[in-house]
N, C-alpha and C positions, 0 to 999 in steps of 0.2 A: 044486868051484866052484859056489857058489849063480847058478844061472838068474836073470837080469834078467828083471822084466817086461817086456813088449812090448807098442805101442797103435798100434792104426791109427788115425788120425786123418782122418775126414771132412768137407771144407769148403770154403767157397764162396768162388772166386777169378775175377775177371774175367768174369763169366759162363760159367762152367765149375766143376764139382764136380774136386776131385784127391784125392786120398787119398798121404798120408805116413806112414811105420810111424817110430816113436820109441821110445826107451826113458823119457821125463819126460815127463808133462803133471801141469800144477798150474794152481791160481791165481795170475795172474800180480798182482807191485808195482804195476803199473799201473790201474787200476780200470778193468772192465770188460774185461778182455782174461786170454786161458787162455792158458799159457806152455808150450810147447813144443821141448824140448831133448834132445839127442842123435839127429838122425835117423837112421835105418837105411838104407844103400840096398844092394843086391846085390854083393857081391865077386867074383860069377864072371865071369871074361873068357873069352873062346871067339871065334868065329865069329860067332855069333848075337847081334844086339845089340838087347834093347827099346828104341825109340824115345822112349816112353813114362818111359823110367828116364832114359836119357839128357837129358831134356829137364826132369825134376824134377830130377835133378840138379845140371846147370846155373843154375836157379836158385838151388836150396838147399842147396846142396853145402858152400859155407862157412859156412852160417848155426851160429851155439852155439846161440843161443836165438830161436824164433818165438813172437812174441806175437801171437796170433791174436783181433778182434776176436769177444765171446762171439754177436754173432748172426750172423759169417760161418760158425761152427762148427754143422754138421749131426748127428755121431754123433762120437763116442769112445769104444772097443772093444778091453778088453784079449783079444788073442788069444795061441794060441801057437805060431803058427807065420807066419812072413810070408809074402804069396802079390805075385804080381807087379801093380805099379802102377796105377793108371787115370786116364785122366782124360775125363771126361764130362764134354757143353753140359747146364748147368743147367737147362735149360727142357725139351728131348728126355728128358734122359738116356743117350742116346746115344754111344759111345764116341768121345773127339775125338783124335786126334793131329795134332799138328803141330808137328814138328819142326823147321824153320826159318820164321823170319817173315816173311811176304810182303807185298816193297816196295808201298806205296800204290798206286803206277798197276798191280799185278798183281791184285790185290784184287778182286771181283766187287761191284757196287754193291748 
C-alpha cells in the first residue's frame, strides 16, 4: 500500500494559531484561498482524552474540504509522522485551550 502524504497545516483563526494534519492541500477554485481536504484527527480512544483534539474536532470533524483564506495561512509542512494538536493565542504564542465556551457574564472584561 502506497503511503499518503501528510501536511500540517498552520493558520490563523479567531485570534489563535491551530494547526490541522491533512492528507490534500492545493490551490483552491476559489481565488485567493488554499484548499484543504481529508483531515486527520487521532483514532486512539483510551482513557486519556486531548482536549485540544477534541475541540478541533468538533469543529472540523465533518468538514470534506477547508478553504483557507491564503493570508490566514502561516506554514504548510509535509511531514511524516503526525504529532498531537495545538492550539496557540496568536499574539503570545502561548498554548490556549478551551474546551467549552464561556457564557458572556462568565467572561473576565
Amino acid at each position: 500500500m502506497k503511503n499518503k502524504k501528510l501536511f500540517k497545516i498552520t493558520f490563523l483563526d479567531q485570534g489563535k494559531t491551530l494547526e490541522l494534519y491533512a492528507r490534500h492541500v492545493a490551490s483552491s477554485a476559489l481565488w485567493g484561498f488554499t484548499e484543504v481536504g481529508d483531515i486527520v484527527f487521532d483514532q486512539q480512544e483510551g482513557l486519556v482524552i486531548d482536549p485540544t483534539e477534541v475541540r478541533l474536532r468538533e469543529e472540523f470533524g465533518n468538514t470534506r474540504v477547508l478553504h483557507l483564506p491564503i493570508q490566514c495561512i502561516v506554514r504548510v509542512e509535509e511531514v511524516q509522522k503526525r504529532e498531537p494538536l495545538v492550539i496557540r493565542d496568536a499574539v503570545s504564542g502561548e498554548r490556549v485551550v478551551t474546551p467549552f465556551p464561556l457564557a458572556p457574564s462568565l467572561r473576565k472584561p
